[in-house]
C-alpha positions in Angstrom: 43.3 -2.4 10.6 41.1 -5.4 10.7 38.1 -2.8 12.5 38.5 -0.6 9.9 37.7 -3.5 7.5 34.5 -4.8 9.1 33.4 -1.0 9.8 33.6 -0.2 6.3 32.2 -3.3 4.9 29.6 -2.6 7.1 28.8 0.9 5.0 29.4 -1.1 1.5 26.4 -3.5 2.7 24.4 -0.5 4.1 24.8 1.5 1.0 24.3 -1.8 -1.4 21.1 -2.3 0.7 19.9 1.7 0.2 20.6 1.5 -3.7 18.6 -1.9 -4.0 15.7 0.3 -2.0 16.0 3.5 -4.7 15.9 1.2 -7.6 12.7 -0.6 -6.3 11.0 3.0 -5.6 12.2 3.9 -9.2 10.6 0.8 -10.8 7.4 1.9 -9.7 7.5 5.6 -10.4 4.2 4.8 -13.0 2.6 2.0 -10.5 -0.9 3.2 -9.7 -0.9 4.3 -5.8 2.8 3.0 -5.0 4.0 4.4 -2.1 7.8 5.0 -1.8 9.8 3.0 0.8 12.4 5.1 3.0 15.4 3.0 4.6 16.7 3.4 7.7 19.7 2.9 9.1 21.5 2.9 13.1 25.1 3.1 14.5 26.3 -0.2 15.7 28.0 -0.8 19.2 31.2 1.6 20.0 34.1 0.5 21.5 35.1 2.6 24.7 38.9 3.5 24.9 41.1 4.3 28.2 44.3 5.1 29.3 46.1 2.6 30.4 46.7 2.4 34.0 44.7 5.4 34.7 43.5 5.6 38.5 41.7 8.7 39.3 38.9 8.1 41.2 35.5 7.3 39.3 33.8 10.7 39.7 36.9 12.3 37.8 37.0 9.6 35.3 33.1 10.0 34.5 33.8 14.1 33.9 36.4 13.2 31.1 35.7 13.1 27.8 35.6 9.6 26.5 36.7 8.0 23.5 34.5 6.0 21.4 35.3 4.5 18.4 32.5 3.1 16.3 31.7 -0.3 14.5 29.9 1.2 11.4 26.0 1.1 10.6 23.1 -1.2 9.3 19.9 -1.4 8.0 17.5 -1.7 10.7 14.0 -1.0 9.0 12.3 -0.1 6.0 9.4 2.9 6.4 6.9 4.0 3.5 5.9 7.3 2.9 2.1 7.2 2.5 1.4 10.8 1.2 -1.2 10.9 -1.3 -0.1 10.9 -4.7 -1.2 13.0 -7.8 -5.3 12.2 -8.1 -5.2 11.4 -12.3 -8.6 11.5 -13.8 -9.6 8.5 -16.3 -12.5 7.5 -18.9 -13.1 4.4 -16.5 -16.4 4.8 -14.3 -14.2 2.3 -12.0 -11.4 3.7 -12.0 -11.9 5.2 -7.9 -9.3 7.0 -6.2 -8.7 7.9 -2.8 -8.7 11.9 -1.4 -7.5 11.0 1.6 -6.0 8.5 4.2 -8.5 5.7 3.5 -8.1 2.0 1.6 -9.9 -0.1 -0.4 -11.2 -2.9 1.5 -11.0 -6.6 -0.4 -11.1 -10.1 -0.5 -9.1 -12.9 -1.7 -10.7 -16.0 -2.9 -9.3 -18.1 0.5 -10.9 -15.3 2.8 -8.6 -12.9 3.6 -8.7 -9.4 3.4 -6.7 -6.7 2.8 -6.0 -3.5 2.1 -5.2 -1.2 -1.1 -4.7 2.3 -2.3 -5.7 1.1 -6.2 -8.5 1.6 -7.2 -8.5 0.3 -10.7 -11.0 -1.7 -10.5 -13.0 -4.3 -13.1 -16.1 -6.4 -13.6 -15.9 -9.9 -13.1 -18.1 -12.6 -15.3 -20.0 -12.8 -11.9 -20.7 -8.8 -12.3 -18.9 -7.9 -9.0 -16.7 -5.4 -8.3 -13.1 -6.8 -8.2 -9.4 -5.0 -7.9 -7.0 -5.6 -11.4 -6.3 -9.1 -9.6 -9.8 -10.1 -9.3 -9.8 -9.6 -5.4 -13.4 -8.9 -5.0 -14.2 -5.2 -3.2 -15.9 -5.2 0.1 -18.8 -5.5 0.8 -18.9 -7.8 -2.7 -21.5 -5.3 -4.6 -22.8 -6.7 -8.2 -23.7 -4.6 -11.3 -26.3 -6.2 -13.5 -25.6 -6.8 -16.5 -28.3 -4.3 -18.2 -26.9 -1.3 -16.0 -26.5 1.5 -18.8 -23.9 3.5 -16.2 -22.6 2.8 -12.9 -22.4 5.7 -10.7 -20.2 5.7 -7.5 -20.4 9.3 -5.5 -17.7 10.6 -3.1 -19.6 9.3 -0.3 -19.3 5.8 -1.6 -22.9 4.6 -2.9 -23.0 2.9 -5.7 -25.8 3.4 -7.8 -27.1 2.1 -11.7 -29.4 3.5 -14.4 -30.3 0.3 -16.4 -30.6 0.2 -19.8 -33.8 2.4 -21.4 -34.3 3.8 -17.5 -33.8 7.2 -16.2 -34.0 6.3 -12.4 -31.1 5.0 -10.9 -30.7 2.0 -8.4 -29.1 1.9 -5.2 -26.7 -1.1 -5.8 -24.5 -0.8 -2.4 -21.8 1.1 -0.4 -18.2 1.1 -0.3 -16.5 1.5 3.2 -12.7 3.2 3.4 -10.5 1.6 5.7 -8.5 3.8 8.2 -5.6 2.6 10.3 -4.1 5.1 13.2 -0.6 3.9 12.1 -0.6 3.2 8.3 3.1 3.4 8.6 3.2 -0.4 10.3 0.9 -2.2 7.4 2.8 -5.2 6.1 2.9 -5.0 2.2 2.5 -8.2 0.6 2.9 -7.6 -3.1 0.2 -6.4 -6.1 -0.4 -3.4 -4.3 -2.3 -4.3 -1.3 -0.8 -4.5 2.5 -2.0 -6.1 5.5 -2.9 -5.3 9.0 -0.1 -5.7 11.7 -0.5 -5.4 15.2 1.9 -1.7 14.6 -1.2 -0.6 12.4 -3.6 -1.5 14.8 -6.7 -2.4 13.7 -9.0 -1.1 10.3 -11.6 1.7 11.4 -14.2 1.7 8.7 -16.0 4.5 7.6 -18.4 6.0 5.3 -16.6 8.0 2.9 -16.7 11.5 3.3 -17.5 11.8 6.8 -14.4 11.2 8.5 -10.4 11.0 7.8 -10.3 8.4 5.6 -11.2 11.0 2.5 -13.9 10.9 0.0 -14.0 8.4 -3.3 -13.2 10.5 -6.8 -14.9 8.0 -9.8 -13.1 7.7 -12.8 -9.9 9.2 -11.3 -7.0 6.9 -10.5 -4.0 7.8 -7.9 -0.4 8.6 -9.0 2.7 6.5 -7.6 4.4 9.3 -4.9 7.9 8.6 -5.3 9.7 11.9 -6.6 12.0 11.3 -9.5 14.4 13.9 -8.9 14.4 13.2 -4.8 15.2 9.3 -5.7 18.4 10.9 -8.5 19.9 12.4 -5.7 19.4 9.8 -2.8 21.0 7.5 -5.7 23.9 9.8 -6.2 24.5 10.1 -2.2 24.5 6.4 -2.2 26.9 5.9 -4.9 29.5 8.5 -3.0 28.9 7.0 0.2 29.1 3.3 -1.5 33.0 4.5 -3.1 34.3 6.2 -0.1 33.6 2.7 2.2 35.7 1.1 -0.9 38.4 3.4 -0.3 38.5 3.4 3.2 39.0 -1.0 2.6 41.5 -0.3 0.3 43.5 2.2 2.7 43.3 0.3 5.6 44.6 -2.7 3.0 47.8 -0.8 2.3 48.1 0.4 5.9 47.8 -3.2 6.6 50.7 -4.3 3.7 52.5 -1.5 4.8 52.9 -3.3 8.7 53.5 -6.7 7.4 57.0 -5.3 5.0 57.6 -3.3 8.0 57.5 -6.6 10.2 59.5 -8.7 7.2 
């Protein structure tokens, strides 16, 4: 009785843990480019059962069917799904979404860099481009402050038409960062993840001419997690999560039911 226990407490921590994940994807269905998180979960060790004081020879014993009993599951790792979400278009000229498998490359203020799917982007007082956190976009491009419209094409080149000008100036170029496993990025929080020795390293590119997509201005991407997807993984969870209760409480009176037996 006491390995049914742990086995099925093992499936109320498993399920707890899967709930906690759907509730976090859920959270985010409106977070610009969030990208769902899938859990995933392993057998643990089995327990091999005999006969007692069988002894055939080990060829005859390796041709029987054995019996294994199971010690229940866990959480072993958490994947996210980076399908492109729904491309949204906006009234913001930088606003930049991604059509494709690329990042945003930027900066934090102690140096490091990282990576990001959001492309709602601002001005700082500096006129730089900078991410909704004021992580400055690589390669650090600066609008003056008399540009009349800022115009970023899908190949990334960001150009101006000042103010009482026609001709437009060639202000820089935005690189997409590609990663041959995106799956293995480390996320660190506000949207932007980190490069892992599972992602390998970033391949930049000119947008447009290779994987990493092409840059849509004024367009911003959609979270992916699928509403009605997440209602039924939470549904599933919630069954699985009262049948381990049950399964602790019959093994509980299986248990009582020995000990009056005994008394």
């Amino acid at each position: 009785m006491e390995k049914t226990l742990r086995t099925a407490a093992t499936g109320l921590a498993a399920q707890q843990r899967f709930v906690e994940i759907i509730a976090h994807n859920l959270a985010n269905v409106n977070t610009t480019s969030f990208k769902r998180v899938r859990p995933e979960f392993q057998d643990l060790l089995y327990e091999r059962l005999r006969t007692l004081g069988a002894t055939a020879p080990q060829d005859v014993m390796e041709s029987v069917h054995e019996v294994q009993i199971g010690s229940g599951t866990e959480l072993v790792a958490t994947t996210r799904s980076f399908a492109q979400g729904d491309l949204q278009p906006t009234n913001n000229p930088l606003d930049l979404a991604i059509n494709g498998d690329g990042f945003f490359v930027v900066r934090r203020p102690d140096g490091t860099v990282l990576y990001t799917r959001d492309g709602s982007f601002r001005l700082d007082r500096e006129g730089r481009i900078v991410s909704s956190h004021g992580y400055v976009l690589e390669p650090g491009i600066v609008v003056p402050e008399d540009t009349a419209e800022l115009r970023i094409s899908r190949d990334g080149v960001v150009t101006a038409v000042m103010a009482g000008g026609t001709t437009e100036q060639v202000l820089g170029q935005v690189y997409l960062a590609r990663f041959i496993n995106p799956a293995g990025l480390r996320a660190v929080g506000e949207n932007l993840y980190a490069e892992t020795v599972a992602s390998g390293p970033p391949l930049l590119e000119t947008p447009g001419q290779g994987s990493a997509g092409e840059i849509l201005q004024a367009h911003l991407e959609s979270s992916n997690v699928e509403l009605v997807e997440e209602m039924v993984n939470l549904i599933m969870a919630q069954r699985a999560y009262e049948l381990n209760a049950k399964s602790i409480r019959t093994a509980d009176e299986l248990l009582q039911t020995a000990v009056n037996l005994k008394s």
